[in-house]
C-alpha positions, -999 to 999 in steps of 0.1 A, spaced: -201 285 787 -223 256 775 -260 259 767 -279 228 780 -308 215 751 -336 196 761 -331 164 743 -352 159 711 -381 132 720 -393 115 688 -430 122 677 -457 108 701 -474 81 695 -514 81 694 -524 89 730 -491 96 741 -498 132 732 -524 141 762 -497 130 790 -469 144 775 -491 177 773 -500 174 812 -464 166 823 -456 195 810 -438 184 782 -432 202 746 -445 229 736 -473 223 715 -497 250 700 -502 272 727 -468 279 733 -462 285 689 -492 304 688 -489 328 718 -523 318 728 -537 299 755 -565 273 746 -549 266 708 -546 236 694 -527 249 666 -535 257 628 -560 246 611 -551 209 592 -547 231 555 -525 260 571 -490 260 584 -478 284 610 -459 304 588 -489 307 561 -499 349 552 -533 354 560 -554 360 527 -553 398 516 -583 418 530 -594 432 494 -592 396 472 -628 391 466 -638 422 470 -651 451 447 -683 449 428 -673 421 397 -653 398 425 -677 373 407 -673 381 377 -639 378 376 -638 348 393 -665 332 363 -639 345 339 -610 327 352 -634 295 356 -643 293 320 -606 307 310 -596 274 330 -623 254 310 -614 264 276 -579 256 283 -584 223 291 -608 221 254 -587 238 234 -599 235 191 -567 215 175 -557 246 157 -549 264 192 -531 230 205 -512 235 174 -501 271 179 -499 267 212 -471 242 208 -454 269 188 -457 297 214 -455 278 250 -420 281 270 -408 317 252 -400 290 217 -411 319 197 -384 347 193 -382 344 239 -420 358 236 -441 345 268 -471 339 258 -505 331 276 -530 306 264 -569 314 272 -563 342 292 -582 366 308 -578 400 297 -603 426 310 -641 414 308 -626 389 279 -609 357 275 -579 361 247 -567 328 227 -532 340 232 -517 367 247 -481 382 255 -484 411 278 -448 422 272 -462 431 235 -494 436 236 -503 414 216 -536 392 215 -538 366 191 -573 350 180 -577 315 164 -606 317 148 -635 293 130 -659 298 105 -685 306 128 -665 341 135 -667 359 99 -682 391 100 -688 385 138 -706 417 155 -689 404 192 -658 402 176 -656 435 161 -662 449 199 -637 426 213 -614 442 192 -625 479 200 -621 472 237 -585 456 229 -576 485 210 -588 512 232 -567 494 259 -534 495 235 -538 455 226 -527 449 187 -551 419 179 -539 394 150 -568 369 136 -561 337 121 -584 311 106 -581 274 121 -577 262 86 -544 285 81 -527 273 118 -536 234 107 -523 235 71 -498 267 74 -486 270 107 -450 282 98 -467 306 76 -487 321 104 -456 318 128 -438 342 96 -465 366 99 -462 370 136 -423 373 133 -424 402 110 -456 417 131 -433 414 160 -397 426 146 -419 457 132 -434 457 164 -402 454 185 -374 480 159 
């Protein structure tokens, strides 16, 4: 038994669309979509596209999260050279298969660096952090939520970098044994 096909017709043309449409001809939206009237998606969706989950945006800091991940998106792009520089240690699992995360956010803060998989947030700090009052709750809130913070001082990642990578070897084998 042979099934007959329709032959395939070629795209339309401009304006070759409306009297294919009323000859009856292809399918078009209505028939795709199951509803009469249609033209199809919308130009930025495909027909195959999940609509958006009901419960992303909601909940009472939706926009505070979302201000986080805009200025966790801004201070990636302006990172200090000291977190370039460590960064380019860290990115890709290059450090002991480690995935790190740069300038991510991690409950109501922003982290330098951060691998989930060992809880473990690292800080590259300047001058202007010493004796910091923010920082000191920062690192309550990362301890309270099982984080193990390490603090470096741009001047160390510039000048000692494999030092500091030595420091967060051991921190990690201890860690990790």
């Amino acid at each position: 038994m042979s099934v007959q096909r329709a032959p395939k017709n070629p795209s339309p043309l401009a304006g070759e669309d409306a009297a294919r449409s009323a000859a009856g001809e292809g399918l078009g939206g209505e028939a795709l979509l199951g509803r009469s009237g249609s033209r199809g998606p919308s130009p930025g969706r495909s027909l195959r596209s999940q609509p958006t989950s009901p419960a992303r945006g909601e909940g009472k800091n939706a926009s505070v999260d979302r201000e986080l991940v805009r200025r966790a998106r801004t201070l990636r792009s302006n990172m200090t050279n000291a977190e370039r520089k460590l960064w380019y240690a860290l990115r890709d699992r290059r450090f002991a298969a480690f995935k790190f995360r740069r300038q991510a956010p991690v409950g109501p803060f922003i982290a330098d660096f951060v691998c989930f998989e060992a809880r473990l947030v690292i800080e590259v700090d300047g001058g202007q952090h010493a004796d910091s009052a923010q920082d000191r709750r920062r690192d309550h809130w990362f301890a309270a939520n099982k984080f193990w913070v390490m603090r470096f001082w741009n001047n160390d990642v510039l000048s000692n970098l494999e030092g500091v990578m030595t420091v967060l070897g051991k921190a990690l084998e201890v860690k990790w044994s």
